[in-house]
MARPAMI-45428 format. One record per atom (N, C-alpha, C): x, y, z; residue in one letter. Coordinates in steps of 0.02 Angstrom, whole numbers, plus 50000, padded with zeros to 5 digits. Layout:
BEGIN
XYZa...
This chain:
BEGIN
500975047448548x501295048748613x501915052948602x501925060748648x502645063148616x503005065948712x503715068548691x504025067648754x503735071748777x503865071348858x503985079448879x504535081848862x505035082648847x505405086448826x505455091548768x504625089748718x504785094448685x503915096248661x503785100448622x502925103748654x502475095948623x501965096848699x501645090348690x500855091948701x500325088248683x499705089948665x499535085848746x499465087848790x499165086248853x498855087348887x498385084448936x497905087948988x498465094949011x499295093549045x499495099249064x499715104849040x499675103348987x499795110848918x499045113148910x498365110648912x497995112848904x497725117048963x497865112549017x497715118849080x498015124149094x498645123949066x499215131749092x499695128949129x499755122149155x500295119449195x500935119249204x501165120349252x501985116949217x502195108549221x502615111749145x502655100749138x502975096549195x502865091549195x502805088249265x503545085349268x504245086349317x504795084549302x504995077149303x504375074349288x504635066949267x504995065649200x505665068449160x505795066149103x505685058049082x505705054949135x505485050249081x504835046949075x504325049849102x503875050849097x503415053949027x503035051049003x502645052048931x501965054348938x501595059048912x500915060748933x500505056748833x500045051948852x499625052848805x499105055948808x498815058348761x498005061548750x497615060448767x497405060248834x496925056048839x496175055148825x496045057748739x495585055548717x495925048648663x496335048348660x496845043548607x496615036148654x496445035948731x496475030648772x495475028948786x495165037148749x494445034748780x494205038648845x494655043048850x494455048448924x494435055248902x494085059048951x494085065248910x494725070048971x494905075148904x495285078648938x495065083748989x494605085548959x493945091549003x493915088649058x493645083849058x493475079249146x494145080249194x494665076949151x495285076249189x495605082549218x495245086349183x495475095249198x495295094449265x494635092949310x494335093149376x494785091949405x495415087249401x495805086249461x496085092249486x496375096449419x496685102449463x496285107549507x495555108949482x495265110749515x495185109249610x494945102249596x495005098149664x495535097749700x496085098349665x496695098049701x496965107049756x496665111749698x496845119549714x496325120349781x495575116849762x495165116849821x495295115449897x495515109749888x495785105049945x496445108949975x496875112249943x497545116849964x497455123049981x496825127149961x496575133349991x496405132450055x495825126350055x495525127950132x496045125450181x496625121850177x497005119950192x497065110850231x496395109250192x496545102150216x497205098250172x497605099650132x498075097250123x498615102550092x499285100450108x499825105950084x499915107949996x499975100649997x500085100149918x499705091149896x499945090949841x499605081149807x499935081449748x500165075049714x500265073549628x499815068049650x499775068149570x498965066749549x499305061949480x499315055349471x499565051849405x498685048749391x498705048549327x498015042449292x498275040849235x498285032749209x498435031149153x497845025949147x498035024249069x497415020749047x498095016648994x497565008048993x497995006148947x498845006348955x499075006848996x499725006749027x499935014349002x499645019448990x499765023948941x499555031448994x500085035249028x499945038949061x499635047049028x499125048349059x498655053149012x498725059249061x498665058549141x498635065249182x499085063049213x499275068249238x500175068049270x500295078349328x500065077249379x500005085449404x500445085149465x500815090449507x500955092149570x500865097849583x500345096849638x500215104949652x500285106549706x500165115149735x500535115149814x501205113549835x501325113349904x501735113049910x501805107449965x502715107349993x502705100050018x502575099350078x502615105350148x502125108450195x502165114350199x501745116850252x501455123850256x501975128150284x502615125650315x503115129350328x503665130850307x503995126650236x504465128450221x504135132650152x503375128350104x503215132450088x503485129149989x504245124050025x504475120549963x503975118949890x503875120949833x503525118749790x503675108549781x502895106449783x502955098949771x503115098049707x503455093549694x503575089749613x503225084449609x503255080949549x503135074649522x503545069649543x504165072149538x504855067649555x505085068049634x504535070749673x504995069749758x504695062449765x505365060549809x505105052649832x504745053749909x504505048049916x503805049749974x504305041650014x504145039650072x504065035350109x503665031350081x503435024950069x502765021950034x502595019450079x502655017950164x502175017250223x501955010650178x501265009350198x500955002450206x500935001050142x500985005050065x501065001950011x501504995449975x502084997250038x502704993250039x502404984450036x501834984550075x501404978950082x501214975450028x500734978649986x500824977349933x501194973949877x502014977749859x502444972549848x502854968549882x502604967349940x502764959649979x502194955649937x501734955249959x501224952049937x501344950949839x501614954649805x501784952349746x502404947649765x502764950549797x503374944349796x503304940849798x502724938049853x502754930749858x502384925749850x501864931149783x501494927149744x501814923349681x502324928949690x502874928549640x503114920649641x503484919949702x503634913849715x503064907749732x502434908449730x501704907449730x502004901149677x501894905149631x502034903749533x502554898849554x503154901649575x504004897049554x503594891649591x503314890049643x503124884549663x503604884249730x503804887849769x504494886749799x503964888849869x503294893149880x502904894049931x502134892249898x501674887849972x501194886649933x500744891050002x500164892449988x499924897750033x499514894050087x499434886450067x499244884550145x499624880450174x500374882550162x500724879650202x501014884250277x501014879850323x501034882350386x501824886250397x501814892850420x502574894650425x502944893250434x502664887650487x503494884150501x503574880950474x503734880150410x504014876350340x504484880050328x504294887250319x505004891250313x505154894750386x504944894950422x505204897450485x505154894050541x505374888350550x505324883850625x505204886250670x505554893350686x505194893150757x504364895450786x503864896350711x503214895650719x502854890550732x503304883750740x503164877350724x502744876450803x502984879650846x502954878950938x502114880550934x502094877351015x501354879751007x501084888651016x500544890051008x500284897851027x499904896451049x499714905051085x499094905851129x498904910751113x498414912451106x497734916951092x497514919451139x497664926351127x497304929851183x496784932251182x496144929351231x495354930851224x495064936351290x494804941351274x494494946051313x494014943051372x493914941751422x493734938451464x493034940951462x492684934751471x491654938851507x491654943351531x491254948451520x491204954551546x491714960151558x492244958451510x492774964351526x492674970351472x492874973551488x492924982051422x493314979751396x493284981851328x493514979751256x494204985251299x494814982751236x495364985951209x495204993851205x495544997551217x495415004451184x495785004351119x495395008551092x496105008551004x496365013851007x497055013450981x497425015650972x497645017750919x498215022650894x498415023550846x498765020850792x499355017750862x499885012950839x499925010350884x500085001950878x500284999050938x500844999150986x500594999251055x501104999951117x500895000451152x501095000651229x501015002751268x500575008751265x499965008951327x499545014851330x499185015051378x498795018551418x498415021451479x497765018451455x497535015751508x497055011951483x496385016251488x495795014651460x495215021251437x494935021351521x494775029951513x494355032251601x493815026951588x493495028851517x492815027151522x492675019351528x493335016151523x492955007851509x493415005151581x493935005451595x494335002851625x494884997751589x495204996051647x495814991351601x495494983351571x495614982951499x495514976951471x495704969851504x495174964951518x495594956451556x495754953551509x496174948951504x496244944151438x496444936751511x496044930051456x496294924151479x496634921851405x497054917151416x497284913851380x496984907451349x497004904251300x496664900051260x497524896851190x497314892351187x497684886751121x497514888851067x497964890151033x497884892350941x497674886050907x497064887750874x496634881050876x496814875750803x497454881150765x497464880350711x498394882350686x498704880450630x499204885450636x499314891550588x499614895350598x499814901650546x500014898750506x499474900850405x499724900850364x499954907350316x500324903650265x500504909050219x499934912550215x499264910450161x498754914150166x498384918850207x498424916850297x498514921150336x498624925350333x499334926950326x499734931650325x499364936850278x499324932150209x499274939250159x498384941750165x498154938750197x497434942050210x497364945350251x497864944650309x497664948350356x497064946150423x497144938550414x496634934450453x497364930250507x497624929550505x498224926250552x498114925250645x498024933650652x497934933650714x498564938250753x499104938350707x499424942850739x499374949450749x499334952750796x499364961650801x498724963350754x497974963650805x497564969750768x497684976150781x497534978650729x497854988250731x497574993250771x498104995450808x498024998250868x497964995750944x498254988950955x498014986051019x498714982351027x498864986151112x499714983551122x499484976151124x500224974751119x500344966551109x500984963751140x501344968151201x501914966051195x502534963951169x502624965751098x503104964651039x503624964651050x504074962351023x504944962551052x505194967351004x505604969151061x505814978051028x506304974350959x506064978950924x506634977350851x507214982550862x507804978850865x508614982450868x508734984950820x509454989450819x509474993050761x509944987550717x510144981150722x510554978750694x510074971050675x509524970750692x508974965450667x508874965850585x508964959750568x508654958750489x508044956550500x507744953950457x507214948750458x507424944550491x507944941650488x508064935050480x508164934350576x508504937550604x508474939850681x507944940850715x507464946050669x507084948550708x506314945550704x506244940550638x505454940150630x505394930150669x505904928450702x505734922550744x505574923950801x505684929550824x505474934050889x504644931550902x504314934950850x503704934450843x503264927250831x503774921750852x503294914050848x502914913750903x503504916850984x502944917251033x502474921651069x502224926651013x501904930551045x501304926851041x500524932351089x499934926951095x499744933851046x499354927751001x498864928950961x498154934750974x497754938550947x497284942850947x496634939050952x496684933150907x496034930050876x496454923450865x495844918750865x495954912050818x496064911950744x496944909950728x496964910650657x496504909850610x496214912150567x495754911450510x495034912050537x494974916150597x494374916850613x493944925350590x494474928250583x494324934850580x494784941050543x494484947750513x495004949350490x495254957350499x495834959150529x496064960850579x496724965750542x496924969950528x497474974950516x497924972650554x498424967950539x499404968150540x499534972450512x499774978050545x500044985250535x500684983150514x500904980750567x501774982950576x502264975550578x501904969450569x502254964150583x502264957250558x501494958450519x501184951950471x501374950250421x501454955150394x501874954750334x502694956350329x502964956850390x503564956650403x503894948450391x503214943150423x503304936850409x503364935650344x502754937350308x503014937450241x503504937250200x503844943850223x504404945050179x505094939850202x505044939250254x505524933950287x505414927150250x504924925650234x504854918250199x504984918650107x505074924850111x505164926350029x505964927350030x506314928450087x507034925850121x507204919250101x506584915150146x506944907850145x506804904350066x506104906450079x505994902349977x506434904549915x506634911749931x507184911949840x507754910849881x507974911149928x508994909149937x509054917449960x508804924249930x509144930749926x508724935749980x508924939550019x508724944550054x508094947750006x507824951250051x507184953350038x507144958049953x507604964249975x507864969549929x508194966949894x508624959949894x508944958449813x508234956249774x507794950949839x507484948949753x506844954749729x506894960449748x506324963649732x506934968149666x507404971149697x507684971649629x507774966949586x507844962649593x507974957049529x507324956149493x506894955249522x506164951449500x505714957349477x505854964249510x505394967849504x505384974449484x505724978649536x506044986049518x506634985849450x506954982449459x507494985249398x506994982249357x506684977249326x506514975549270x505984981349246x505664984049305x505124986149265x505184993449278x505774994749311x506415001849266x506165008449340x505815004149426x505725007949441x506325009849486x506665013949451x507515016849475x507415018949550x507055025049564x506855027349631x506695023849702x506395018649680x506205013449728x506725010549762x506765009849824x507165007749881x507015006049937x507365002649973x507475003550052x507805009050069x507375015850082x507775021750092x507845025250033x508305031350012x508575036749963x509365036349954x509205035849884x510005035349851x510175042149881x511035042749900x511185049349934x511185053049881x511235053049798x511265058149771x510585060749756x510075057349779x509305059549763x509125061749839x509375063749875x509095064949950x508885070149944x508755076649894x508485083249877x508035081849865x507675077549817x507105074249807x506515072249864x506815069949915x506425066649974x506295069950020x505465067450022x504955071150089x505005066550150x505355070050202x505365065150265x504455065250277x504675059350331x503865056350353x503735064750397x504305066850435x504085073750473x504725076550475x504755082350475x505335087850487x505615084750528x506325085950495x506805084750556x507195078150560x506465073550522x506705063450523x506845062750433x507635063950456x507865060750377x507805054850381x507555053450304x507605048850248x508315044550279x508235036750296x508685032650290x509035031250197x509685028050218x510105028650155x510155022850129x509825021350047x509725015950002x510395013950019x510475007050044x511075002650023x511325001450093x511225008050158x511335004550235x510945001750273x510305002150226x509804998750295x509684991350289x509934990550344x509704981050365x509154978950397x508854981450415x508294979950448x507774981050375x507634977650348x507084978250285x506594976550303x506094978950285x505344979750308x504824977750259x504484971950263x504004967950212x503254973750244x503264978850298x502534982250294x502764989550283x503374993150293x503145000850252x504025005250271x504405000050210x505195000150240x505265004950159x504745005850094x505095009750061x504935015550014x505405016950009x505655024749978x505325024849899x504865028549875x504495028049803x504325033849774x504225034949713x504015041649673x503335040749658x502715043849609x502235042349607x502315038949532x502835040849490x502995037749432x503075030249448x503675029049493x503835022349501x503135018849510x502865019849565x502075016649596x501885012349546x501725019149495x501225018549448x501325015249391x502065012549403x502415007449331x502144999649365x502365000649448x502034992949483x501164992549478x500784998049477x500194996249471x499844995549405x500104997449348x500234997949275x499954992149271x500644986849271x500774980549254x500284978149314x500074977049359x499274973749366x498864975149335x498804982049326x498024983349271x498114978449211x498874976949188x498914974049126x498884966749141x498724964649187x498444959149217x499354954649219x499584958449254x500444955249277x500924954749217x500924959549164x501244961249110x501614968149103x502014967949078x502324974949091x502804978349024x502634980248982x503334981248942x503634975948907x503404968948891x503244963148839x503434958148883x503424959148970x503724953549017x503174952349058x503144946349080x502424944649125x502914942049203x502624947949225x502994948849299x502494942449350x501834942949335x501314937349367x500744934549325x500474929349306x500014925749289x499324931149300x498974932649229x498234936249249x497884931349309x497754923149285x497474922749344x497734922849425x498294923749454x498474925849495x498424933749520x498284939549470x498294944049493x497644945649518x497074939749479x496274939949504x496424938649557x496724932749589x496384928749628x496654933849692x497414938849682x497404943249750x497064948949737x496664951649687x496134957949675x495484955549706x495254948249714x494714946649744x494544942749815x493864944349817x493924941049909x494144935449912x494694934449949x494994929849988x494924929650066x494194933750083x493964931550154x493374927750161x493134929950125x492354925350128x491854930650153x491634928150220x491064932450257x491404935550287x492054936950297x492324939950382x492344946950339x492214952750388x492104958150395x492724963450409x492794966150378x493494969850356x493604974050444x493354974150510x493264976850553x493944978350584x494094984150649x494454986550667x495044990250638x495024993650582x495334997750558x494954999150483x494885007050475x494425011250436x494905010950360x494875006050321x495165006850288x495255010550211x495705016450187x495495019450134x495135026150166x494795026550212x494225029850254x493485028850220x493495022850199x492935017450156x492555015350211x491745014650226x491535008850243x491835003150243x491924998750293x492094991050264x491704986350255x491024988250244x490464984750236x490284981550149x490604988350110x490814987450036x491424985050003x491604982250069x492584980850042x492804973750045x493124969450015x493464964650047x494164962750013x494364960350042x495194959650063x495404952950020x495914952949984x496254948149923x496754945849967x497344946649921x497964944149930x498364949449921x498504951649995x498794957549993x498454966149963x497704965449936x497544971949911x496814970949923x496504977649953x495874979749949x495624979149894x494724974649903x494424976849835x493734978949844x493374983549807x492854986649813x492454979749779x491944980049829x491334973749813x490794978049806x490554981649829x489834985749840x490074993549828x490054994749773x490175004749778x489885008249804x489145006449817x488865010949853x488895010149921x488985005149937x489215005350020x489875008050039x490365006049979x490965008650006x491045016550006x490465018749958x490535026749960x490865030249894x491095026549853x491575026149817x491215026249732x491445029349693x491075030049618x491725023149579x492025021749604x492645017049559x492045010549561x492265006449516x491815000149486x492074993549535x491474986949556x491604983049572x492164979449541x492734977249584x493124973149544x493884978649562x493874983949574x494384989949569x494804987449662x495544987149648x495614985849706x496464989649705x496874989449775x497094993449778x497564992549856x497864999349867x497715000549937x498095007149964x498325008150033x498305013450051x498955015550087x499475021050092x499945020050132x499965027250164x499805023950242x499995030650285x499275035550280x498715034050250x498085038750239x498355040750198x498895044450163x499105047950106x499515046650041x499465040450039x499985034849977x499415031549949x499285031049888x498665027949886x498795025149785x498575019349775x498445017149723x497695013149695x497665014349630x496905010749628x497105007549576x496815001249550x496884997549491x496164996349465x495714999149420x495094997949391x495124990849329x495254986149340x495514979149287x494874980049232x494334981549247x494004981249187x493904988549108x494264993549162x494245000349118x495025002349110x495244995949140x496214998449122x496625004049145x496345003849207x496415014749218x496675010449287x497345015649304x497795015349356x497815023649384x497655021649462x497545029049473x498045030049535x498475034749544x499135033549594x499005042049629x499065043149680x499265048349722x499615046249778x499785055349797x500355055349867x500235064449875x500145062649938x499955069949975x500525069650055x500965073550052x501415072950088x501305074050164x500845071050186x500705067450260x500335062550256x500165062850338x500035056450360x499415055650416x499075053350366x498345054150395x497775053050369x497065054750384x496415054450367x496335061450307x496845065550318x496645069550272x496495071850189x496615065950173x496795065550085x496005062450081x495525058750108x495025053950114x494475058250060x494365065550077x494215066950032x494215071049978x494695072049952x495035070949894x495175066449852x495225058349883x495415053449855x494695050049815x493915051849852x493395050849830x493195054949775x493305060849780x493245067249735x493615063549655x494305063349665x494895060349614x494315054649581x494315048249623x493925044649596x493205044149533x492915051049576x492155053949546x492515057149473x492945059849478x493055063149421x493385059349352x493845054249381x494025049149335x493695045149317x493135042249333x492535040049308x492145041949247x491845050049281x491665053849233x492005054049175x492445053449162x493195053849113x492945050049054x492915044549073x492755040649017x492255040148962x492335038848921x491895041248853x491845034048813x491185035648823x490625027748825x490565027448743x490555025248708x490435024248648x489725022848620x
């Protein structure tokens, strides 16, 4: 393994590239790991493809194997109007990835023993303790229209306006809930009446709001995309179980240890050159003022950093000679934790959900060929914004991280392409 800093034997020296400005970033050989370099060459290809016809501006592209990063690219640019060349090192928004390490947090505390996952919220949050109501679509009414994001909206020409009666939550919200995504709160895309979040709300203000809203579904009946609020609970109970705000204990427990500097609530002001707003015009909030912290898509990440948090799962919750989580804990959220229920109402990955099912906190591919997907049963992951995306393959050790600087369906295929080609990669003995 030699630096970048000084000439190194790499997929990006062999293509003509320029070295990728992650200094502290290391490229191994990746025939030294069991992949071929030739294969790994395809990404740039795929990547120049995808930026000609113009389905995307620019992408970095990370793959490591063995905790051992082998391809490392940014190509294009960061949009089509300023024209900016992308780096390795711009920080992205991490949108719904942010999810993700909630869901480590508070498996985290899983382990300390301080949260157990079928305990009912209001253990740590009383005011879930009250009763709920469930809101059920009445006989014969037109479904919901979907939506993008939830709110307020005009209801469809073609169906008319949705009835709902009310019904008793037959059951109560648990932790597990939460991190599956079976709860009942907010399916994605369908208003719900939510209480406006202020600009001076923490968690701690703002996520008791949400004891009395009515429910989508009967908790644990079904499983349903919490976009914007499910895991907000989450992170609030990872409040009450360690004693410390959300962002101390993820630096303590997580980012500083495992050295990912970049990572925030928001952009350090001296790295704000670095950072791709979500859209022109909407700066980057500032690491260290924001109070309102967000357990579903509150932070600020590089593709380096990502890929140090998804590293250490491939290494089955090990990192650099520290075991951040128990291997069998990192199974038990890589695998179904729904059972039969059907990944429905939101396209996730832009996957079938017929080949997919849902852990603890992360997508996992069950059926490849249904999901569409060349990555191996067992490979799980997930997605932020259509364009933030991580994969963890646990049986071939290969961590696969991108970021394509929007927000959308448009990376979907590219991200299958990436897949097909890192596959191929490997060299069977």
């Amino acid at each position: 393994m030699k630096s970048l800093g000084i000439c190194v034997v790499s997929v990006a020296v062999l293509m003509g590239l320029a070295l990728p400005a992650l200094a502290q970033t290391t490229l191994t050989k990746p025939e030294d790991v069991g992949l071929s370099s030739a294969k790994l060459a395809l990404i740039h290809d795929a990547l120049k493809m995808q930026i000609e016809v113009g389905q995307i501006p620019g992408a970095i592209v990370l793959v490591a194997r063995d905790g051992k990063v082998v391809y490392l690219e940014a190509q294009g640019v960061t949009n089509a109007v300023s024209k900016q060349p992308i780096k390795t090192d711009h920080i992205f928004g991490a949108a719904d990835l942010t999810k993700t390490v909630a869901s480590v947090a508070a498996m985290m505390l899983v382990e300390d023993r301080k949260i157990n996952l079928d305990d009912p919220v209001s253990r740590y949050i009383p005011e879930f303790g009250g009763s709920r109501q469930v809101r059920v679509l009445k006989p014969g009414s037109p479904p919901a229209p979907f939506r993008a994001l939830p709110g307020p909206g005009a209801p469809s020409k073609e169906w008319g306006e949705p009835q709902y009666e009310m019904a008793p939550a037959a059951r109560p919200i648990t932790v597990r809930m939460l991190l599956t995504h079976t709860s009942g709160i907010q399916i994605y895309g369908v208003d719900n009446t939510f209480p406006p979040r202020g600009p001076t709300d923490t968690l701690a203000t703002f996520v008791p709001k949400l004891a009395s809203i009515p429910l989508e579904f009967q908790p644990g009946s079904r499983w349903a995309y919490s976009n914007s609020v499910g895991i907000e609970v989450v992170a609030r109970v990872v409040e009450v179980a360690s004693g410390v705000n959300f962002r101390q204990f993820l630096q303590q427990r997580l980012f500083g240890p495992l050295g990912m500097i970049d990572t925030d609530f928001g952009v350090k002001r001296d790295l704000t050159a670095r950072a791709l707003p979500y859209a022109p015009g909407l700066a980057p909030p500032t690491a260290g003022e924001v109070t309102g912290l967000s357990g579903s898509a509150g932070l600020w990440t590089t593709v380096g950093d990502l890929s140090l948090f998804a590293r250490m799962l491939a290494n089955n919750g090990s990192f650099g000679g520290r075991q951040y989580l128990k291997p069998e804990t990192v199974k038990q959220m890589a695998s179904n934790q729904i059972g039969p229920l059907v990944m429905g109402g939101y396209p996730p990955m832009g996957m079938p959900a017929e080949g997919l099912k849902f852990g603890l906190g992360f997508l996992s591919v069950t059926i490849p060929e249904v999901a569409g997907t060349r990555l191996p049963a067992g490979s799980f992951g997930w997605d932020g914004g259509g364009t933030r995306r991580f994969w963890v393959l646990p049986d071939e050790r290969i961590v696969i991280v991108s970021m394509v600087p929007l927000i959308g369906p448009q990376a979907a295929p590219l991200q299958r392409t990436i897949e097909a080609i890192v596959m191929s990669s490997i060299v069977r003995q």
